[in-house]
N, C-alpha and C positions, 0 to 999 in steps of 0.2 A: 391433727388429723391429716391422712395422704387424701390427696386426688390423683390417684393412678390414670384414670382417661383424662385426667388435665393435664397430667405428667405429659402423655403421651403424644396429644395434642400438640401441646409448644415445643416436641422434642418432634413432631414430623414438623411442622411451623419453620422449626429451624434451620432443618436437613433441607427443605423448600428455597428459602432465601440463602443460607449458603450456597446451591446449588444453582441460581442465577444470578448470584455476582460470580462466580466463578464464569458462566457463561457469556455476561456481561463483559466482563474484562477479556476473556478470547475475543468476545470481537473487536473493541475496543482496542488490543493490540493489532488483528488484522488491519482492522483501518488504518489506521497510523503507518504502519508497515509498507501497505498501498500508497500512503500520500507521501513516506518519505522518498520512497525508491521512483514516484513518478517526479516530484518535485527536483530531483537531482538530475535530469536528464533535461537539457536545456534545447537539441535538438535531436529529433527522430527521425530516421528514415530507414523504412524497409523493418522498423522493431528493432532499430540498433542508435541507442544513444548517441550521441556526439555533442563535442562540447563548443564548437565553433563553424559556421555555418558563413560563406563567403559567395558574395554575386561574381560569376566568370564572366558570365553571357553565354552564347549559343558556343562558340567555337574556344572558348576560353577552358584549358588545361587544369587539373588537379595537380598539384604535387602531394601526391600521398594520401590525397582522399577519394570519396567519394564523389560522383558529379550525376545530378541527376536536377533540370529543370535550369541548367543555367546555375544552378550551385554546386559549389563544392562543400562536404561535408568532412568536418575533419576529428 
C-alpha cells in the first residue's frame, strides 16, 4: 500500500532540512571568513593592516611607514 500524504510529508520534511544546512554552512563559511581575514592583520590603523608596529616617540621619524601616536606602522 502507498501513503501519498506521507510520501509528501518526508519529501517537504526533506526539502526543509536540506534547505538549512545549506543555510547553516553559508553562515558558517561567513564566519570563518570574518575570523580568518581579522586574525591575519596583527596591526590596524585607519582600516589598514600592518604587520609591525614600532614605538618612535613624539619626534621620532618613520622610514617608510605610518606614524601616528608615537608609532610607526609598517
Amino acid at each position: 500500500m502507498s501513503d501519498p500524504a506521507g510520501a509528501r510529508r518526508l519529501g517537504n520534511a526533506s526539502i526543509g532540512v536540506s534547505v538549512a544546512g545549506i543555510v547553516i554552512s553559508v553562515i558558517i563559511v561567513i564566519i570563518l571568513a570574518a575570523l580568518l581575514a581579522t586574525s591575519s592583520c596583527l596591526y590596524s590603523y585607519n582600516g589598514i593592516c600592518y604587520d609591525h608596529k614600532e614605538y618612535v616617540g613624539t619626534y621620532g621619524y618613520c622610514y617608510g611607514g605610518v606614524k601616528s601616536g608615537g608609532y610607526c606602522y609598517y
